[in-house]
C-alpha positions, 0 to 999 in steps of 0.5 A: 935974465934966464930965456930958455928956448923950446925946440920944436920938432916940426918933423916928428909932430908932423905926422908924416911916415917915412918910408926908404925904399933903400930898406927893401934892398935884398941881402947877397951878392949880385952877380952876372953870367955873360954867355959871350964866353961860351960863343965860338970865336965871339959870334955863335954858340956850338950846341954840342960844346955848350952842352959839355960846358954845362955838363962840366961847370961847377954851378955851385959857385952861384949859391945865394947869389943873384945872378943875371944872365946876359949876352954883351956880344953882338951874336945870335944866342938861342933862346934855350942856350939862356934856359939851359943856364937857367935850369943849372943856375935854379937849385943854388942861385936865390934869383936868375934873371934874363938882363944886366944888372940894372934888370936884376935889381928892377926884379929884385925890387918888384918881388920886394915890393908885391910882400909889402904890406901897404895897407899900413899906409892906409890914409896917411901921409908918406915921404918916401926916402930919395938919396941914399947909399944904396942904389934904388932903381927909378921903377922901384920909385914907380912901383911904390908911388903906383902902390901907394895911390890907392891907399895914402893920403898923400905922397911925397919925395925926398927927406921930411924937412925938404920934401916934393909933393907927389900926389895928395888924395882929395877929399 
């Protein structure tokens, strides 16, 4: 007796859309500029030698690069000592942001989400992408679901054969 079975693929006949938020991720490295080394024994900033500093760094060095632009000491730093930075940092870095690593992937997400174009996703039913190799922060997640109420029909989270319901649109 010859049975041959059908395998049936419940997923892809189920019409709904991944989307990977981890897909968004922006190439190059990442990169944080810690102002602590420029303070005077740890706990201020001397105008006069941080100006030379700026005068005399090769800011070359940040081309392409994300970079973020942080204080990890606990001291006072005006704030145009972090313009400064910035105004040198501007012409070669692909983005300056005030913050540690976790703020600059939080901007780097959010400028990669406000050029998606959402309205593809217009009356469908999206599974957005939860575990992967690349980390994608927790406001990414809020942004997209933020994005996409206005338009899906409904929203979940996880894989498409395991998913969590998020949002599903009443008709």
């Amino acid at each position: 007796m010859d049975i041959q079975e059908n395998i049936v693929n419940r997923v892809a006949q189920s019409g709904l859309i991944s989307l990977d938020p981890a897909e968004l991720y922006p190439a190059g490295e990442r990169v944080v500029y810690d102002i602590k080394d420029n303070l005077f024994h740890g706990l201020m900033l001397r105008e006069k030698d941080f100006r030379e500093f700026v005068k005399q760094h090769d800011w070359s060095q940040y081309q392409d690069k994300h970079v973020a632009i942080t204080c990890s000491s606990d001291a006072i730093v005006p704030t145009w000592a972090y313009m400064l930075l910035a105004n040198k940092m501007a012409p070669y870095a692909s983005t300056v942001v005030f913050g540690n690593l976790e703020a600059l992937e939080t901007v780097l997400f959010d400028r990669a989400l406000a050029k998606l174009d959402i309205e593809k996703y217009r009356d469908e039913r999206v599974v957005i992408k939860g575990c992967g190799d690349i980390y994608v922060p927790v406001s990414a997640y809020v942004e997209l679901t933020a994005k996409l109420t206005a338009v899906a029909k409904s929203i979940m989270y996880g894989e498409p054969c395991s998913t969590v319901p998020i949002y599903k649109r009443k008709d």
